[in-house]
C-alpha positions as CSV (number, residue, x, y, z in Angstrom):
1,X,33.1,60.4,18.0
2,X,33.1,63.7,19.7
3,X,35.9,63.9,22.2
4,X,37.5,65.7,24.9
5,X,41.0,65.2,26.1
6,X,42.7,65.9,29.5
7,X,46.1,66.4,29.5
8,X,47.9,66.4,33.0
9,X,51.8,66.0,33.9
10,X,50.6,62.3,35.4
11,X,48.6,61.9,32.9
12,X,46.3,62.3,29.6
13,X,43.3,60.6,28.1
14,X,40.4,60.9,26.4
15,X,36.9,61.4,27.1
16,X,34.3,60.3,24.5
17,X,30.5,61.0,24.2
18,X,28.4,58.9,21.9
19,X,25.5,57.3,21.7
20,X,25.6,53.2,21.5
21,X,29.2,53.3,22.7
22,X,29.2,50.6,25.5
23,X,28.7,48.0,22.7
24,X,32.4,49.3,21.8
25,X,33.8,49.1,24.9
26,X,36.4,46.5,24.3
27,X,37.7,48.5,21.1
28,X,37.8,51.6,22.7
29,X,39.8,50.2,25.9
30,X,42.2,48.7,23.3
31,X,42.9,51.7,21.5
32,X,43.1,53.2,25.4
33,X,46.5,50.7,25.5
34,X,45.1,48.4,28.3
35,X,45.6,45.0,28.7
36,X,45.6,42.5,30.8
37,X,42.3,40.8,33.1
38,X,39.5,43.6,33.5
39,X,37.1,43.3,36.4
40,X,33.8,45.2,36.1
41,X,32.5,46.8,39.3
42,X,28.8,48.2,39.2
43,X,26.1,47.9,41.7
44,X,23.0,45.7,41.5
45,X,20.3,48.7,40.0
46,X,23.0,49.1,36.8
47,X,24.5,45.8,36.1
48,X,21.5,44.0,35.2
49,X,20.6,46.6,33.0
50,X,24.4,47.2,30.8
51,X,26.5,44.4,32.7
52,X,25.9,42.1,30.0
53,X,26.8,45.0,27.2
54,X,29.8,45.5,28.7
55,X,31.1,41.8,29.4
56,X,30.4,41.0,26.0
57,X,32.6,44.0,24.5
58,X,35.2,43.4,26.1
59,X,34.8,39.3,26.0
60,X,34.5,39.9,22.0
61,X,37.8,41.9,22.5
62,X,40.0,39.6,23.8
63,X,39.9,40.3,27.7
64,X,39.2,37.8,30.8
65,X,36.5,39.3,32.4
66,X,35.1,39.1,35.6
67,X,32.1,40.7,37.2
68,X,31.8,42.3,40.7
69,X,28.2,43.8,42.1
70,X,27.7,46.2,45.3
71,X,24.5,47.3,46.6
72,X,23.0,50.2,45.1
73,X,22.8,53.7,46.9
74,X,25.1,55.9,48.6
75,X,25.7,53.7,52.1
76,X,28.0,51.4,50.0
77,X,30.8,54.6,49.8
78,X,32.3,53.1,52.7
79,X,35.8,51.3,53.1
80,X,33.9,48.5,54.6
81,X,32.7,47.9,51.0
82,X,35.7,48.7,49.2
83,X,37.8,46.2,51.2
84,X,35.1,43.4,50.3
85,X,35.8,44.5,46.9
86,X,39.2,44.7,46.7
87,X,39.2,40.6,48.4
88,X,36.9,39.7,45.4
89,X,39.4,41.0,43.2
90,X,41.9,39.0,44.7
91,X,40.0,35.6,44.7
92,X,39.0,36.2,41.0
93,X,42.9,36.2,40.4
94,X,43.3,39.7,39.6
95,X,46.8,41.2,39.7
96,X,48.6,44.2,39.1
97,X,48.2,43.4,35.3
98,X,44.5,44.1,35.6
99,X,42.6,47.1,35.3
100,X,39.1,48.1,36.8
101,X,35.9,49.3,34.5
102,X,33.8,51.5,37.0
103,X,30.4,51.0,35.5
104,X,27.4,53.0,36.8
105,X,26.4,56.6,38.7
106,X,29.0,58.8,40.7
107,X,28.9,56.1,43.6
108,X,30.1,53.4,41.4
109,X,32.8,55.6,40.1
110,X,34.1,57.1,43.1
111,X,34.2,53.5,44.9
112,X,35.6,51.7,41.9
113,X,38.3,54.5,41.5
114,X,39.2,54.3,44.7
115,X,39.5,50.1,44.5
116,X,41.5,51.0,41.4
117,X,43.6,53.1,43.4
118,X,44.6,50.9,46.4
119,X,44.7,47.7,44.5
120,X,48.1,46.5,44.1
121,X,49.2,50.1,45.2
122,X,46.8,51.3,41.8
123,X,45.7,49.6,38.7
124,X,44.3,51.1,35.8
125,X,40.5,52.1,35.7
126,X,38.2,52.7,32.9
127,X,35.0,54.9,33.9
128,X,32.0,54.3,32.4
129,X,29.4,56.9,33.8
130,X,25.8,56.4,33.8
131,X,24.0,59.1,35.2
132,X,23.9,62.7,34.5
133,X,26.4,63.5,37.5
134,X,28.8,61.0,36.9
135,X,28.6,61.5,33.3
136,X,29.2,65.7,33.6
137,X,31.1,65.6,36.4
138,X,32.9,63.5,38.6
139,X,33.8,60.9,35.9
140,X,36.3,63.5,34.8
141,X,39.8,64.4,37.1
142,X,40.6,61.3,39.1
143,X,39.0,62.2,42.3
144,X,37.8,58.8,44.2
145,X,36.8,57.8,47.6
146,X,34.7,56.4,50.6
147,X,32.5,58.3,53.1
148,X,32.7,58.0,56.8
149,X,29.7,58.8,59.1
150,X,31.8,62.2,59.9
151,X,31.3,63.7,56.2
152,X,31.6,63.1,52.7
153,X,34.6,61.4,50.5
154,X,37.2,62.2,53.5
155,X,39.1,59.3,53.0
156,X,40.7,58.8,49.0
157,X,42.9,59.7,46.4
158,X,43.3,61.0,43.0
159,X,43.4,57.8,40.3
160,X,43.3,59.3,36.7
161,X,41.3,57.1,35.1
162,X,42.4,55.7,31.6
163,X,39.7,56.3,29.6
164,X,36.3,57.6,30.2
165,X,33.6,56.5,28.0
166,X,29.9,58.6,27.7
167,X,26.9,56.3,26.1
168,X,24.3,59.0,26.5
169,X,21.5,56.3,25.9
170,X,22.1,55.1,29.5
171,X,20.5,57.7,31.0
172,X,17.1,56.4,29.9
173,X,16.7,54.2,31.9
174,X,17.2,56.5,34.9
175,X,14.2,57.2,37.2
176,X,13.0,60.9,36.5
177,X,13.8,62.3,39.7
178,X,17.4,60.6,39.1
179,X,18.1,62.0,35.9
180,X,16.5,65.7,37.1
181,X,19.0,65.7,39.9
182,X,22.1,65.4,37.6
183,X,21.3,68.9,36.5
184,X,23.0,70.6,39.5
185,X,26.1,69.9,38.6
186,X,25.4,71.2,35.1
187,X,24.2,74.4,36.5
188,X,27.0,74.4,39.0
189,X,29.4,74.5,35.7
190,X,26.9,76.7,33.9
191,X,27.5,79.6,36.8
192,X,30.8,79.2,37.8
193,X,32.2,79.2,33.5
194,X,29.8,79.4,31.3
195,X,27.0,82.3,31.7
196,X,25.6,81.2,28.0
197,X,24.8,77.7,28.8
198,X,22.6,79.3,31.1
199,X,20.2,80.0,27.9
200,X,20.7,76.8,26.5
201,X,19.7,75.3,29.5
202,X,16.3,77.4,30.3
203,X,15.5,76.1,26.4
204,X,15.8,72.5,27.8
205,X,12.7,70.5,28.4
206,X,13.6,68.4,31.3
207,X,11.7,65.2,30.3
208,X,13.5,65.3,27.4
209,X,16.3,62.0,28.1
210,X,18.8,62.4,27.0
211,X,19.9,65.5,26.7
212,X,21.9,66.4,23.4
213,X,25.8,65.0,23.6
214,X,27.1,68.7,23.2
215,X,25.9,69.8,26.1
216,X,27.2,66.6,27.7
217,X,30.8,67.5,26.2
218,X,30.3,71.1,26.9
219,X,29.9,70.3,30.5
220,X,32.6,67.8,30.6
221,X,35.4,70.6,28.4
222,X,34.4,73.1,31.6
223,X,35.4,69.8,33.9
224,X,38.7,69.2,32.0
225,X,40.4,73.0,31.8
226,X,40.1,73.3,35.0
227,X,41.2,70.3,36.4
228,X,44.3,70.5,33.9
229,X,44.9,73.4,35.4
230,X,44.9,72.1,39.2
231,X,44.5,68.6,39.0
232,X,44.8,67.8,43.1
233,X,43.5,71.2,44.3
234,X,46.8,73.1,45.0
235,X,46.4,76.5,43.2
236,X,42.4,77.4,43.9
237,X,41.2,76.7,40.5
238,X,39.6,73.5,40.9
239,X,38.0,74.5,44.4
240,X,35.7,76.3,42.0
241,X,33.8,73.1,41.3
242,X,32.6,73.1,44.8
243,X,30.0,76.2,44.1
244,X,27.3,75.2,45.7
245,X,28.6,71.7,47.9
246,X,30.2,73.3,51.1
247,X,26.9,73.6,52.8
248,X,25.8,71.2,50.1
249,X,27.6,68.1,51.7
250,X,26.8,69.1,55.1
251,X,23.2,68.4,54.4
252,X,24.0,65.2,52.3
253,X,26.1,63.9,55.4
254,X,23.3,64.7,57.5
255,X,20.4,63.0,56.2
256,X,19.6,59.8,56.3
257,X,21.4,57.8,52.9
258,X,18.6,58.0,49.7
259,X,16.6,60.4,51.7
260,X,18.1,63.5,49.5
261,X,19.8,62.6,46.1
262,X,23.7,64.1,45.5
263,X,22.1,67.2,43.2
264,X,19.3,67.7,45.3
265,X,21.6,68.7,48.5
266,X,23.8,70.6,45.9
267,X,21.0,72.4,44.9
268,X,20.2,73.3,48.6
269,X,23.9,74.4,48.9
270,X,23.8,76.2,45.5
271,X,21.1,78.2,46.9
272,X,22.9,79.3,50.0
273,X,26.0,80.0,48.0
274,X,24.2,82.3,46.3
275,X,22.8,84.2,49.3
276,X,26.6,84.3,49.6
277,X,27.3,86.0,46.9
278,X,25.6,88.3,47.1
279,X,26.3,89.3,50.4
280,X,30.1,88.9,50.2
281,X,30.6,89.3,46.4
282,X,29.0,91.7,43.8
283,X,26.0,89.1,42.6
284,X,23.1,90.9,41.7
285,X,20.0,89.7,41.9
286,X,18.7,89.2,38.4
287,X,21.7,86.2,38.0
288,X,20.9,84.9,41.2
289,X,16.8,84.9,39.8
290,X,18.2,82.8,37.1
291,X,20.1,80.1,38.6
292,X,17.1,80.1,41.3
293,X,14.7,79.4,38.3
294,X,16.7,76.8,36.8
295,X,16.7,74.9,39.2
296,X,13.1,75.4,39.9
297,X,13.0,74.1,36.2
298,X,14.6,70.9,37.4
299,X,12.4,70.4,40.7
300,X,15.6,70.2,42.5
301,X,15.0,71.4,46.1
302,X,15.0,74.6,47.7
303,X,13.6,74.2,50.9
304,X,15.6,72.5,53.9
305,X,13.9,69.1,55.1
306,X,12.9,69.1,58.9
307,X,14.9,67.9,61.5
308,X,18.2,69.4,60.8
309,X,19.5,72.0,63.0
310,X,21.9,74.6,62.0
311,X,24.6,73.9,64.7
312,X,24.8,70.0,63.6
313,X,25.2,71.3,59.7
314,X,28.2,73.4,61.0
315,X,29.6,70.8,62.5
316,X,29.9,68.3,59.4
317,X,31.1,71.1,57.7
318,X,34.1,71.8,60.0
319,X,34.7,68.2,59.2
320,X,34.7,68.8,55.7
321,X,37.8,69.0,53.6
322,X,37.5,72.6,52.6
323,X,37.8,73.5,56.1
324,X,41.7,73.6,56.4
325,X,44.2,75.1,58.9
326,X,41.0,77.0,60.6
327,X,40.0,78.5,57.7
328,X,36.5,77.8,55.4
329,X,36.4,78.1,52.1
330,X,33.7,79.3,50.2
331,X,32.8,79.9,46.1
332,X,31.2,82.8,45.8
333,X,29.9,84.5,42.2
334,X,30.2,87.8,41.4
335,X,28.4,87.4,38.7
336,X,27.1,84.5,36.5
337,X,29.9,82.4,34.5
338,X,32.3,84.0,36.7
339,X,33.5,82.3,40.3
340,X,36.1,82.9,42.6
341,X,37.0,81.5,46.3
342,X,37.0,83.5,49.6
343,X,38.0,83.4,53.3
344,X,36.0,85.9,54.1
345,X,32.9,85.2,54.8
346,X,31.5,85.1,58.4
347,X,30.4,82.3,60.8
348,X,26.7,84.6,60.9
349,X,26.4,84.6,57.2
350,X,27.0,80.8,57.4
351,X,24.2,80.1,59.6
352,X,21.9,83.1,58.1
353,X,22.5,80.9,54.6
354,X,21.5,77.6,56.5
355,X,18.6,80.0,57.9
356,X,17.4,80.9,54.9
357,X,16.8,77.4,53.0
358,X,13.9,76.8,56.1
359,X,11.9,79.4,53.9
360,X,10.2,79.3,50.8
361,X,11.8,80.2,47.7
């Protein structure tokens, strides 16, 4: 099975990418070292589609199982929903023997994680991505947590998951415009590391599901150097994963929940970020054509929706958690596959980036 391993000083396990995998579940968990009562934690769009796959892994395995559902969608990141879960865990008898299997999209994993995290002071947690973002992304480097009406994953904590396990055949069952938004993030990797996937990625038909497991793995090995290399965001390194989602998460935070998908508002903010770059970095205009095309290619969006001013998306962002001690920080490419952060750039070019998504592209 093809595999990627992080290796932290807290931590190290493995993530593997193969198809028909969540029928293995249980043997894979095993060999992960895990044992004691595992409580499964999707929402109700995923769990009557794999719930059953997974229960019966991990029921064929040898584990007590029990099975706890959320409502779909992003409004369910809240700790309002993470305490309900968290008291279901505790009348199904789970202790701090038991471990959590986050199964679904980047909202499942980020609020299982997080229940993982606070349950018992942290219990283990196995993450079982489902959707392009969760499954590229933020599956990988132990980041979990709840929204607030202020902004984006504010409140959490980093809970290395034990394992993370990659069934690529989940992702046919995701809507089109579900599976298209996922892409973001793997464009977001492609021009902050990885100028060739670039290529690889204009050769991609996007109604092709899946998408081959290399470029899955290739994603996820971009994920796991760099968090190895600054696992809770200390040195600067891993700030390079947010290309794209400073002005990105202002305009998710703004809107109401489900109106714009997680990739959709990253691809706003990539956008921006680019107009960025080039005016604060040495970005030319052919790479920035490229990345623009892409995600053209995707029918993510380009264009602002109506209704949000440019003073209210400077606000969530002062909220955000990249705006620290006064200072924003920005990634900014100076050219493609190659990122770096910066203090420098001004309050105008902020709004003249937010400015610029009201017009075509």
């Amino acid at each position: 099975m093809p595999t990627e391993t992080v290796s932290l000083a807290s931590a190290r396990y493995d993530i593997l990418v193969e198809t028909g995998s969540l029928q293995r579940l249980g043997q894979h968990v095993k060999i992960a070292g895990l044992s004691g009562k595992a409580a499964i934690i999707s929402d109700d769009n995923v769990g009557p589609l794999y719930l059953d796959t997974a229960l019966s892994s991990l029921t064929e395995a040898g584990y007590a199982v029990t099975t706890h559902l959320f409502p779909a969608g992003e409004a369910s990141k809240s700790m309002t929903r993470a305490d309900e879960l968290c008291r279901s865990l505790v009348q199904a008898g789970h202790d701090r023997s038991s471990f959590v299997v986050a199964l679904g999209g980047g909202v499942t994993g980020d609020l299982a994680g997080f229940v993982a995290a606070i349950y018992y002071r942290g219990v283990p947690v196995v993450q079982v991505p489902t959707t392009i973002v969760s499954q590229v992304d933020s599956s990988v480097g132990g980041k979990t947590g709840v929204n607030t009406p202020e902004g984006k994953n504010l409140l959490g904590s980093f809970h290395q998951p034990s394992l993370v396990l990659i069934d690529p055949a989940t992702l046919t069952s995701l809507p089109p415009r579900e599976y298209r938004e996922g892409f973001a993030e793997v464009i977001k990797h492609a021009a902050i590391r990885d100028a060739a996937m670039l290529a690889e990625l204009e050769a991609l038909n996007p109604d092709d599901v899946p998408p081959p497991p290399e470029l899955l793995l290739r994603n996820l090995a971009i994920k796991a150097r760099i968090v190895e290399d600054d696992e809770k965001e200390t040195s600067g390194t891993r700030a390079l994963l947010n290309f794209g989602h400073t002005i990105g998460h202002a305009i998710e935070a703004s809107v109401p929940y489900g109106q714009l998908l997680h990739g959709e508002a990253i691809s706003l903010g990539i956008r921006s970020a680019l107009y960025l770059s080039e005016k604060h970095s040495s970005l030319g205009a052919s790479d920035r054509d490229r990345i623009l095309a892409l995600l053209k290619q995707f029918q993510l969006p380009l264009t602002l929706p109506t209704g949000l001013t440019t003073s209210s998306l400077v606000e969530k962002m002062n909220r955000d958690k990249k705006f620290s001690g006064g200072q924003r920080t920005f990634v900014l490419l100076s050219e493609a596959g190659k990122a770096h952060t910066s203090k420098e750039v001004t309050p105008e070019s902020v709004e003249e980036a937010i400015e610029l998504l009201r017009t075509p592209c």
